[in-house]
N, C-alpha and C positions, 0 to 999 in steps of 0.2 A: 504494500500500500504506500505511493507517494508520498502523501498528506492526510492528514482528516480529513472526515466527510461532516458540512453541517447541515443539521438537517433544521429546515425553515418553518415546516408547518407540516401537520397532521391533516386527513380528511378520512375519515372515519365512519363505517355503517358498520353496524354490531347488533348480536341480541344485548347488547348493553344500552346503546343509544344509538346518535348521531355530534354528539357533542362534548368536550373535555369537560363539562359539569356534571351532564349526567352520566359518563361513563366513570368518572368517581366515585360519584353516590352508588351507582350499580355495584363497583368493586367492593366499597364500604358496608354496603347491604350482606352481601356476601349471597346471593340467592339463587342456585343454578337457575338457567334459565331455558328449563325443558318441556315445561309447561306437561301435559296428562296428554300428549294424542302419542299413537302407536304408529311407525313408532319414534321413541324419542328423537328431540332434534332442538336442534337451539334456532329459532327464529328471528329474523330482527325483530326490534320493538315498534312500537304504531310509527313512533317519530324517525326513526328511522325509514321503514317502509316509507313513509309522507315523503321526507326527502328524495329518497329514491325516485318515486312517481315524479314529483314537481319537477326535478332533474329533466326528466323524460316526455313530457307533456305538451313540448311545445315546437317538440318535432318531428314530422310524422315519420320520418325516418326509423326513429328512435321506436317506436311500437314494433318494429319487425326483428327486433334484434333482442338475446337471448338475455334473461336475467343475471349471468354473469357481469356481464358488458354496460347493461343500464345497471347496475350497481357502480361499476368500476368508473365510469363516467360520473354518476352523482358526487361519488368519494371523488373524485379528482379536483372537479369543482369545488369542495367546500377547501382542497386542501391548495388549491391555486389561489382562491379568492383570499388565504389568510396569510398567502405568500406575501414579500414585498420586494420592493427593488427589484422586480426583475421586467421582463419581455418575453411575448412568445416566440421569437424570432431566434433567440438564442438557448430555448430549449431543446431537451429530446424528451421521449417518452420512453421506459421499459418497465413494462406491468406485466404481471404473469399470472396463469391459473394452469393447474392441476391437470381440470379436465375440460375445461372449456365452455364449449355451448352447448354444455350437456343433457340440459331440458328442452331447448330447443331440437336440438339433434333425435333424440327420442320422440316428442311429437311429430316430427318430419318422420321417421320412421313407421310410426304407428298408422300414422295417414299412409302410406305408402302398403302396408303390409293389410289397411283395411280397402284396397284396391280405391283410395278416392287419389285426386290429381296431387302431385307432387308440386310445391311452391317454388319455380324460377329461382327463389331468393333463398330455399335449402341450403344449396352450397356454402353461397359469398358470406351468408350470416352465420355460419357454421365452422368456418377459419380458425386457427389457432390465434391467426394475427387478427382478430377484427377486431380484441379488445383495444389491443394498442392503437389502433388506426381509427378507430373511432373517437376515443379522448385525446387523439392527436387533432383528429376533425374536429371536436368541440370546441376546442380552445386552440381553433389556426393555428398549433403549435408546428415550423418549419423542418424543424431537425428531424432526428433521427427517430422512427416510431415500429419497434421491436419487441415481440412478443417471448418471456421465457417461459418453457414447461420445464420444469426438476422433480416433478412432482410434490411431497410436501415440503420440501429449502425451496419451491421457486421463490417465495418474496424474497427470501437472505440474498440468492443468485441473483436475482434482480437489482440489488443493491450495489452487488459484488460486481455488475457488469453496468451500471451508473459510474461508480467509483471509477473505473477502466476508462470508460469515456470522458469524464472529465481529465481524469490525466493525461489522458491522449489529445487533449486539445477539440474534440468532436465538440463537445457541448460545456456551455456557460452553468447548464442549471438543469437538472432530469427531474422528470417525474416518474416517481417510479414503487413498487410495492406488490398487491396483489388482489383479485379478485375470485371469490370462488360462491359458487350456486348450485352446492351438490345434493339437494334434497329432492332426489327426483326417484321414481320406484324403481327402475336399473342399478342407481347408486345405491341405491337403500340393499338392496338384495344383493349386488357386489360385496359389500360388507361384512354381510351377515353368511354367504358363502363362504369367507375367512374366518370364523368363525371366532369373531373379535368383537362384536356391535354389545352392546351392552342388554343385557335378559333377564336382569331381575332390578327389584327396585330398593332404593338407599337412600339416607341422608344426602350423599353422593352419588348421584348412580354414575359420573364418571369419576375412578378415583386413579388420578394419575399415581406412579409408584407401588400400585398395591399389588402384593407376589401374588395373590389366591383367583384372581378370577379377572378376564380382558372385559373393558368396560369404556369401551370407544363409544362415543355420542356422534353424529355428526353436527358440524354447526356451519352455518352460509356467513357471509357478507365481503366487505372489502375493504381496505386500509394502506391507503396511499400517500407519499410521502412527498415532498419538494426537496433537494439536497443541492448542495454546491461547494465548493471551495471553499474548509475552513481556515480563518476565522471569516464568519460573515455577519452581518449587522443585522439584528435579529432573530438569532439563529434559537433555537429552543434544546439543541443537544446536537452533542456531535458524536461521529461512529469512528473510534479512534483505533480499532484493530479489527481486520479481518483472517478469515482462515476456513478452508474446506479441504476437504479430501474425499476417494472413493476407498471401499476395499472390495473386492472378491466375494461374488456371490456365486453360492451353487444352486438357485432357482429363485425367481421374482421376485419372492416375499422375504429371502432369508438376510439373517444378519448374526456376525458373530459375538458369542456370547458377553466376549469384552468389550466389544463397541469399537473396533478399531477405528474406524471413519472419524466415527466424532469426537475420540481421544483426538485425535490427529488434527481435527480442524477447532481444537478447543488451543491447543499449544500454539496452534500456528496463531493463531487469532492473540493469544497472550504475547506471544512475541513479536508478533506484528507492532503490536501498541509497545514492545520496549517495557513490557512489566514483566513482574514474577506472579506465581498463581496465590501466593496472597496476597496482593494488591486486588483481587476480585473479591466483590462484597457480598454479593449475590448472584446467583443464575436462574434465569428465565428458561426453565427445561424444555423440548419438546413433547416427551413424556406423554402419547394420546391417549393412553389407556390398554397397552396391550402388553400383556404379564414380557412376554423375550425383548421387546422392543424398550417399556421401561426399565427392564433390570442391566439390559445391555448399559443404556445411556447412563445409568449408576455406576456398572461398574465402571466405566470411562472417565466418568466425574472422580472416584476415589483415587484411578491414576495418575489423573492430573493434581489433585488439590490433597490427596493424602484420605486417613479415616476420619477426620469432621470436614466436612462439607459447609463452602458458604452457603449461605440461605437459601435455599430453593423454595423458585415461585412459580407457580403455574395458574393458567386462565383457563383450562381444558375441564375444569370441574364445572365450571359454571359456563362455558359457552361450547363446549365440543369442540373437534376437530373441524376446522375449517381448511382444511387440506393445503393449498398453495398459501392461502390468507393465514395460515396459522402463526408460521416466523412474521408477518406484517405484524397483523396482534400481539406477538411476544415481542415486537421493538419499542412497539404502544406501551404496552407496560411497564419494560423496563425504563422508558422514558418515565414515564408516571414515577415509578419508584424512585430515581435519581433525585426529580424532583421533591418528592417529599421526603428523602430519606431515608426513608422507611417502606415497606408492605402496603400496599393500600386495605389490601383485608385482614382478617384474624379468623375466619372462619373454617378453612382448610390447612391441615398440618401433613407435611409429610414424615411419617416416621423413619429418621434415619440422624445421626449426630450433625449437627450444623452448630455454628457459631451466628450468634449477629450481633451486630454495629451497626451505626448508620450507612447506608447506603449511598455510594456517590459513585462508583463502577460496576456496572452488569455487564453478565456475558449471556449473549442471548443464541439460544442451541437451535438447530433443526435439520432432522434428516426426513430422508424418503426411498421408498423403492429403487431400487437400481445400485444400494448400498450407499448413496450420496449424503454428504451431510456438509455442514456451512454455521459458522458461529461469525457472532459480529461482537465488538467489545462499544456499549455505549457510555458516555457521563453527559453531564450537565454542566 
């Protein structure tokens, strides 16, 4: 990494909110948000959803295009409008999802398979790239407008490939993070095929770290970021070390029991920033809820930081996996936390030895299928 990254502004659609007040109060409350339908899922909230729509409303473009996209667009907007000093002329775009236009793509299917006429607009709206290309078109933003899938690190790799481009002189200023809209009955049933979705009910019914039973929730929305050249005038946090790695996998889902990957991109990411691994206060885990994939990430964490652990935080109890948008989310947070210091909730504990102090450097974690993983190092 060059330089730091400062990051300018958040734009944000959550089942928490759509706003740094009430996605506080939301943390502070502490109250998963899976609501009683079958099956579970963390949904945005009304204000959220409102946003979303209003975003979308007033172009008729915009109604043919897949709930990924009209999310990732909303969030861009509120996270452009809080930007400042800048132009669109000298941005780029790189937002990334998971799986794409995956509701959309499914109704196009179902229409097809129930022999009625296939929509001209199937395809183009159907692209990996139409997120990026579309919140490039929103906001005549000129530069560069690129889509990444990583599966669940794309928002970290999104970041990781912002940072690239401003170094390389490409762009002044990216937009960039993640968008995901997996609540659809192919995703649902993808899941529960792995036999990781969560099946019974709990104070928690997703409990990140827990050895006895996989307790993945899915959760939708989008969390897009502005970033530029630190130091910048206005800046609300900067991303001061990065670090990923892949390791060797022997079939799509697997991962080794030590977590090599994210040992790998946790160091790198610590050294990148020119620290040692007690200089990390807290970590923002990946952690979705699946017994080999949290123990993995454990044991990784004890490689790098020893047997007490900085504080580990996680958002997957109270919003689910939001697949690509999930590292977006854990940057959200750890931002949050930097800021205060401190945890924003007390409601979830993971049992395992950690230390705390105040908070002022988070290391925020995230892998995905393919053995990929990606840590970012944030402060304030």
């Amino acid at each position: 990494m060059m330089r730091p990254l400062a990051v300018l502004s958040i734009g944000s659609l959550s089942p928490l909110g759509s706003n740094s007040a009430a996605i506080h109060s939301a943390y502070q409350q502490g109250r998963p948000q899976f609501g009683d339908r079958q099956p579970w899922a963390a949904r945005l909230t009304e204000d959220a959803e409102s946003a979303c729509q209003q975003a979308v409303s007033g172009h008729r473009a915009y109604r043919h295009l897949d709930r990924s996209t009209q999310m990732g667009i909303a969030a861009t907007r509120l996270a452009w409008s809080a930007a400042q000093h800048l132009t669109n002329q000298s941005a780029s775009v790189c937002i990334g999802s998971s799986r794409g236009a995956t509701g959309l793509w499914e109704q196009n299917h179902q229409h097809f398979l129930a022999g009625k006429k296939v929509s001209p607009l199937s395809s183009p709206t159907t692209t990996m790239g139409n997120l990026s290309s579309w919140v490039a078109q929103d906001l005549s933003i000129q530069g560069l407008a690129v889509d990444q899938s990583v599966t669940c690190s794309t928002a970290i790799h999104a970041l990781i490939q912002a940072n690239a481009w401003i170094c390389a002189g490409y762009a002044d200023c990216v937009v960039t993070g993640a968008a995901e809209a997996p609540l659809t009955p192919f995703t649902f049933a993808q899941m529960k095929a792995l036999r990781i979705y969560a099946d019974q009910s709990a104070v928690f019914p997703c409990e990140p770290m827990n050895r006895q039973r996989n307790s993945l929730i899915l959760g939708e929305g989008a969390c897009i970021f502005v970033v530029a050249p630190a130091p910048f005038r206005g800046q609300i946090a900067q991303i001061i070390g990065i670090g990923f790695a892949r390791e060797q996998i022997d079939h799509p889902v697997s991962i080794s029991d030590s977590g090599n990957a994210i040992r790998q991109s946790m160091e790198r990411a610590i050294n990148d920033a020119n620290l040692e691994a007690d200089d990390i206060d807290a970590v923002v885990i990946h952690a979705p809820g699946t017994v080999k994939g949290d123990l993995a990430e454990l044991e990784a964490m004890h490689a790098v930081f020893g047997a007490v652990l900085p504080q580990l935080i996680s958002n997957k109890w109270l919003i689910g996996h939001a697949l690509a948008a999930a590292g977006a989310f854990n940057l959200e947070l750890a931002i949050l936390a930097c800021k205060l210091g401190h945890c924003p909730y007390s409601a979830f504990r993971i049992d395992v030895p950690q230390f705390s102090r105040p908070i002022s450097r988070v290391l925020v974690n995230a892998t995905g299928f393919g053995g990929n993983a990606a840590s970012l190092i944030v402060t304030v």
